[in-house]
N, C-alpha and C positions, 0 to 999 in steps of 0.2 A: 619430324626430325628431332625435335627437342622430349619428346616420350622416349624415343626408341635411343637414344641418348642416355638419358634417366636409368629406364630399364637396364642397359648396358652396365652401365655404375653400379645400380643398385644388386646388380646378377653376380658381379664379383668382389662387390666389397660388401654387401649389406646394408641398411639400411643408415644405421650407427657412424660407419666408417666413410658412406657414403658426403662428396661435398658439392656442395652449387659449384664451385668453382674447377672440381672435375670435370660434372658435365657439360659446361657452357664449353671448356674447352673439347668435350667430345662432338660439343652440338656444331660447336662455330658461331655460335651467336653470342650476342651481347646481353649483359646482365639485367638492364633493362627490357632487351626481347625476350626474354624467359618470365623476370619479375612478370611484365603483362599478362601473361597467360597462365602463372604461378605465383602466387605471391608467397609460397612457403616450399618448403624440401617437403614438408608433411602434406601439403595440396597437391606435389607434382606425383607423390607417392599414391597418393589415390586415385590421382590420372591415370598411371600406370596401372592400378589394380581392374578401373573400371576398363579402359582396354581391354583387357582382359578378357571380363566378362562380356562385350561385344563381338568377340570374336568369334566364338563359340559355336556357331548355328553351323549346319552340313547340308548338303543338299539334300532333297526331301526321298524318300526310299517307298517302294511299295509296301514294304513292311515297318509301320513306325518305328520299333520298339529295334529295329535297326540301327535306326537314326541314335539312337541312346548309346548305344556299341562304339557306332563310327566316331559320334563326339568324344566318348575317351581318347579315341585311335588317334585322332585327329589331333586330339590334346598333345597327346604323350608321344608326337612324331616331333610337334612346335618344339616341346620344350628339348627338344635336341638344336633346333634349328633358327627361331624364332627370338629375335630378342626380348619384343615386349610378355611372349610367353614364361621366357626364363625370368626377366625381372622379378615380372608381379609373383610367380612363384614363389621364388624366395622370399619376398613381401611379405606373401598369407600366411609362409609357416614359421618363418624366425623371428624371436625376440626384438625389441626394438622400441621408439618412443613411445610413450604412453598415449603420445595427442595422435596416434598412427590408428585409426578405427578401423581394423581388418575383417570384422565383422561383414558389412554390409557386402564387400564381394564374396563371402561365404555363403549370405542370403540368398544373393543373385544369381549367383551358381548354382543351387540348392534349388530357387523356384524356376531354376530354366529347364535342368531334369525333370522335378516333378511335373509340370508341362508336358514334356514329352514321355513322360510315365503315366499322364491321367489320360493324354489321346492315346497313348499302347492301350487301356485298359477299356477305355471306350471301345474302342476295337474288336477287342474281346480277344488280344494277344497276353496278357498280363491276367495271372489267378483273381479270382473274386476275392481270396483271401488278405493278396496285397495289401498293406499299407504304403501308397505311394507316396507320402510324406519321409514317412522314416526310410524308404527305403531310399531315396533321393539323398535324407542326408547320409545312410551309410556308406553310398557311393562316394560323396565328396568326402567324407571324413576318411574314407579308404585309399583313394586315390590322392588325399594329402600324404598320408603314411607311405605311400607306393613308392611318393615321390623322392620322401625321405632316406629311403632306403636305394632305393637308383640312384640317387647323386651321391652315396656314400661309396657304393660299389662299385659304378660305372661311369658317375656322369651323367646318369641320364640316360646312357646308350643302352641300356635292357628294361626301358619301364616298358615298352610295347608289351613286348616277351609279360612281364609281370601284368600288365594290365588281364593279357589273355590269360593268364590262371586264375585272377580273379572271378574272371566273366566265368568259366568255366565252372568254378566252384558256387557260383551265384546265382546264374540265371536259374538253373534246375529249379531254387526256389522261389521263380520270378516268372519266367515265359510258361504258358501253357505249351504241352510237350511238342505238336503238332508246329508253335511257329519256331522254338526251340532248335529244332531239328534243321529251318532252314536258315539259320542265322549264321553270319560269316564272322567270326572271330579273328582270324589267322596276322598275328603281328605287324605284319609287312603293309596291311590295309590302310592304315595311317597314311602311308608317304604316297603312293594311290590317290585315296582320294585329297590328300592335300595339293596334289599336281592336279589333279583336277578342279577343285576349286579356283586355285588361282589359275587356269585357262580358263574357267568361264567368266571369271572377273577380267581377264583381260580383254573378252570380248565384246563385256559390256560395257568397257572404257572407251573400246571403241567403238561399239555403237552409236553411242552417248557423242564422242566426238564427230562422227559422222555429220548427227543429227543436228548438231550444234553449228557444223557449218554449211549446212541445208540452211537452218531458220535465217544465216546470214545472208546465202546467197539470193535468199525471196527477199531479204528486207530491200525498204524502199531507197 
């Protein structure tokens, strides 16, 4: 409550402008309930950032190097929709305090791609030639600029759109032609599978609750 709060603030006012005493009022809690789990605007910022990079993963595709696709889609649907998406956004790419270390969800971002670009390549979906380091970070260096450029325009409402030019213009020098050909790009895939996601999450909440009130009904 007290993140997605944060994020909220930090989505429309920035990082700068941003105040504890905005979000506590956004959160509903008390100064002390946040101080606890916060003890600076600069720690809850990086709460927000690491969210962020937690969120990230898709469900798993019979074509890896899929999974690297859907996660932009994925991305660039949130940050229409998503608050802690839209926060931390703004977080990684605008100016702001020095003791703000934007880095490390740059890193994390970075090594979660490349992950899914060294098992594309295992695969044998991705060129021998690849460098999946670099190319990991030109995605995320790219898809910062995407982002820039869609909130300036739109809002946000045409990075889908924009993401799929990039993939377009990119994979050719990434996919081997053969898985190339079966990769599903089309903008709209975002909101897809983010309805999906969150139906399967929902149904391992309820699982989980199920289960939970199984191990009651055996206890002694």
């Amino acid at each position: 409550m007290i993140l997605e709060a944060a994020a909220a603030v930090f989505d429309e006012l920035g990082f700068d402008r941003a105040t504890i005493a905005e979000i506590l009022a956004r959160a509903g809690v008390t100064k002390g309930a946040l101080y606890f789990h916060f003890p600076s605007k600069e720690e809850l910022a990086l709460a927000v950032l690491h969210e962020q990079v937690l969120d990230i993963a898709v469900r798993p595709q019979q074509i890896k190097l899929q999974e690297f696709v859907d996660v932009g889609q994925v991305l660039s649907y949130r940050l229409r929709h998503d608050p802690i998406q839209r926060g931390a956004a703004r977080l990684a790419i605008e100016p702001g305090s020095n003791h703000l270390d934007r880095k490390q969800s740059m890193l994390a971002w970075t090594a979660f791609i490349e992950g899914l670009l060294k098992e594309s390549k295992a695969r044998g979906e991705v060129m021998e030639s690849v460098n999946v380091r670099e190319t990991a970070e030109l995605f995320v260096g790219a898809f910062s600029g995407l982002q820039i450029m869609s909130k300036a325009f739109s809002n946000q409402g045409d990075l889908s759109q924009r993401l799929t030019v990039f993939f377009e213009h990119s994979l050719p020098t990434i996919a081997v032609p053969a898985i190339l050909a079966k990769l599903r790009l089309e903008p709209e895939r975002g909101a897809q599978l983010d309805a999906e996601l969150r139906e399967h999450a929902a149904l391992e909440d309820e699982e989980a609750a199920e289960e939970g009130a199984d191990l009651l009904d055996a206890a002694p």
